[in-house]
C-alpha positions in Angstrom: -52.8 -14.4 -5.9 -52.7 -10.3 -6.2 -49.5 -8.6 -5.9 -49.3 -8.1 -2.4 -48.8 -4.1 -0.7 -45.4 -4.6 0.4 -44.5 -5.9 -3.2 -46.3 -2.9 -5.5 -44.1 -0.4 -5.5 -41.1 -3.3 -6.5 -43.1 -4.4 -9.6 -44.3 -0.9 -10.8 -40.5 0.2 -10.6 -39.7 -2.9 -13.0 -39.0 -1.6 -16.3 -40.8 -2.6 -19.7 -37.5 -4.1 -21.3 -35.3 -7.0 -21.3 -33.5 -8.3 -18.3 -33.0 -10.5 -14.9 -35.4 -10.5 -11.8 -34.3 -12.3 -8.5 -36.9 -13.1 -5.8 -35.4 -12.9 -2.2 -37.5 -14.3 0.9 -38.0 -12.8 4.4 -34.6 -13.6 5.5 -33.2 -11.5 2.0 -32.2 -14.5 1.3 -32.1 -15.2 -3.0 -34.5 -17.8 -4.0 -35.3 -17.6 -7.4 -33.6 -16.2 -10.6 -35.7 -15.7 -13.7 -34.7 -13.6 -17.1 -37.6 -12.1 -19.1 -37.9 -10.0 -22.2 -40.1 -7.6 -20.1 -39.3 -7.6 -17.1 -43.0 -6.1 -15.9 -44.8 -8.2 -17.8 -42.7 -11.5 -16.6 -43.0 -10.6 -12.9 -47.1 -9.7 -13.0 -47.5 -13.0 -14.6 -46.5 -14.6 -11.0 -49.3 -12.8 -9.1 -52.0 -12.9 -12.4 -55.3 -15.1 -10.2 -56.3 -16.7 -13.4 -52.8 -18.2 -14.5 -53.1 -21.7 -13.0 -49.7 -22.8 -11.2 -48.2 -25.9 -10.0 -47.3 -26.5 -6.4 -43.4 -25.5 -6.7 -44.4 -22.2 -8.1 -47.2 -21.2 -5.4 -44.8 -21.5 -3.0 -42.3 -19.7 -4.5 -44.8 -16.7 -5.0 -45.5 -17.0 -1.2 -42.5 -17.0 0.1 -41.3 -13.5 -2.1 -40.4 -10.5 0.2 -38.4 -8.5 -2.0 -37.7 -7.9 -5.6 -34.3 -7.2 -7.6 -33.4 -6.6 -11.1 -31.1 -6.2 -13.6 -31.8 -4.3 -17.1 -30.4 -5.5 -20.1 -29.7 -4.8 -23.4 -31.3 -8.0 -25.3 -33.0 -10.9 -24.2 -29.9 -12.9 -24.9 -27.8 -10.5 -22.5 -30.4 -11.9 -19.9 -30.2 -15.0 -20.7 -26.0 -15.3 -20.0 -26.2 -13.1 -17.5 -29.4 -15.5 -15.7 -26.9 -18.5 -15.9 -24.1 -16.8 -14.0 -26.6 -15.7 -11.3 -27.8 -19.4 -11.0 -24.4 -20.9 -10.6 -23.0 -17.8 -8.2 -26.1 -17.6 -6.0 -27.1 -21.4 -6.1 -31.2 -19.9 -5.0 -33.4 -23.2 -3.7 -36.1 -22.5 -6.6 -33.9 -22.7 -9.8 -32.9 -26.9 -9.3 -32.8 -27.6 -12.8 -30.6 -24.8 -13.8 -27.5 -25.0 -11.0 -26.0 -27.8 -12.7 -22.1 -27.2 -13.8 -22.8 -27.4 -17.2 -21.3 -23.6 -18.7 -21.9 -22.1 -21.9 -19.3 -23.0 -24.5 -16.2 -20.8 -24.8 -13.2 -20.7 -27.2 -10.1 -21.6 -26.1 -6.2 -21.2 -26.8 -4.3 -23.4 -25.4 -0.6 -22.0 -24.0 1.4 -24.5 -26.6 4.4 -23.7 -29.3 1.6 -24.8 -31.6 -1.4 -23.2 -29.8 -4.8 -25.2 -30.7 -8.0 -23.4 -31.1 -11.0 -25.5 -29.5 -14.4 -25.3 -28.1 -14.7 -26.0 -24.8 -17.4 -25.6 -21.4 -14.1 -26.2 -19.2 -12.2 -23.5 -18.7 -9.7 -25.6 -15.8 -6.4 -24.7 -17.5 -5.0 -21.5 -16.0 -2.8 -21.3 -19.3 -5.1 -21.3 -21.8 -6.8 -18.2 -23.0 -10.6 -18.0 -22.9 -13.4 -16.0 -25.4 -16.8 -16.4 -24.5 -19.4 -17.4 -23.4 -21.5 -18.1 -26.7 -25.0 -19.4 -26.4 -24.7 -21.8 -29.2 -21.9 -24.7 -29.4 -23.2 -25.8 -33.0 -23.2 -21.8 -34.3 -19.6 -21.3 -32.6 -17.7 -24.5 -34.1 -18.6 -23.2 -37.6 -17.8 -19.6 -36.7 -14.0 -21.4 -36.0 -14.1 -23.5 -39.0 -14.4 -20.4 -41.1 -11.7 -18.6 -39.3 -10.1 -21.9 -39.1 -9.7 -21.9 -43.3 -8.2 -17.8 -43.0 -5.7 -17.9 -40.5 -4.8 -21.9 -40.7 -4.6 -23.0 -37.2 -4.2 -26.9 -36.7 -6.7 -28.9 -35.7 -5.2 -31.9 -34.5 -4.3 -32.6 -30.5 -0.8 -33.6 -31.6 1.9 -32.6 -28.9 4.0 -31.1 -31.3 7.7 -29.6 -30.3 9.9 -27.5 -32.6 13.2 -28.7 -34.3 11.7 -32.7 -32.6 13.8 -34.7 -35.0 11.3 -37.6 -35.1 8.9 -34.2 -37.6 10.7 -35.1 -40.5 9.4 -38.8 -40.2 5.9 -37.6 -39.7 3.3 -37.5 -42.8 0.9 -34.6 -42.5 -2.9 -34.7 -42.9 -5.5 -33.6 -45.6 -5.4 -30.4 -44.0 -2.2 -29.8 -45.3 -3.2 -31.1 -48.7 -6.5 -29.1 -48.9 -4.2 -25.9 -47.9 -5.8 -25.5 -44.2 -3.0 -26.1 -42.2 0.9 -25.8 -43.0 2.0 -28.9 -41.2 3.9 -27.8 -38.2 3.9 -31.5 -37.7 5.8 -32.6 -40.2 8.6 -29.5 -39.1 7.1 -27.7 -42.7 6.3 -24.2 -40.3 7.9 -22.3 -37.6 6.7 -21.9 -34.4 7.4 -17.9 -34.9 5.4 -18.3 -38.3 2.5 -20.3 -36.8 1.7 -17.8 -33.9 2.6 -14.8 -36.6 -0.7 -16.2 -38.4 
């Protein structure tokens, strides 16, 4: 199908660079969200006659009114900034990509012994949040690193300051390796945990 009039001037103004196209319908009405490392080239490829396309896609191309974008700096700028689209706009065309699943964040949790975790639910209004990351696997051994420098326990213990059953309690190889100082077993402050 050739780009059609109405639609020319839209995908000449698309630059040659990384970003996030959005289709809208008749009605201006989002229905599909795509990212693209040129955004030119991605959107032509929609209206090239000799690219074969299944039945979901022609009528996606037919029902396309208007054309948005967003420019971004790198191809994985478009790619975070694709998934929030998906999930704020919910657009009919993108099924497979509205699911809840997020992309991984780090989080503090509001404890005397704050933990450092990764997590794709950010639900606790106390916690503190970094993020998103594209890659879980990358970011858990970005924190494993950090976790060996500023010794932040890894544990989900519900640990309380001066709790006099501490002194009872045996602490873990990460204490004997010299990754964590035990807060546990009463062997650090709270003060001194959150100084490191």
């Amino acid at each position: 199908m050739p780009i059609p009039e109405a639609l020319k001037n839209s995908v000449d103004a698309l630059p040659d660079a990384p970003g996030v196209y959005i289709y809208k319908d008749e009605a201006d009405r989002e229905i599909y969200v795509g990212k693209a490392l040129s955004l030119k080239k991605r959107v032509r490829q929609y209206f090239d006659d000799k690219r074969p396309f299944d039945q979901k896609t022609a009528d996606l191309v037919a029902r396309i009114r208007n054309i948005d974008f967003v420019e971004c700096q790198s191809e994985v700028e478009a790619y975070l900034l694709e998934n929030r689209l998906i999930k704020d706009l919910q657009p009919p065309f993108n099924m497979r990509s509205k699911s809840d699943v997020n992309f991984p964040v780090v989080e503090i949790t509001d404890e005397q012994y704050p933990r450092v975790i990764v997590t794709r639910d950010r639900t606790n209004k106390d916690s503190k949040y970094y993020g998103p990351f594209v890659s879980a696997s990358w970011l858990r051994v970005a924190l494993q690193v950090l976790q060996r420098v500023f010794k932040y326990r890894t544990c989900n213990l519900d640990i309380n300051e001066n709790d006099p059953k501490n002194r009872f309690f045996r602490p873990c190889l990460e204490y004997y390796i010299g990754r964590c100082k035990a807060p546990c077993a009463g062997l650090q402050s709270s003060a001194d945990y959150k100084a490191d």
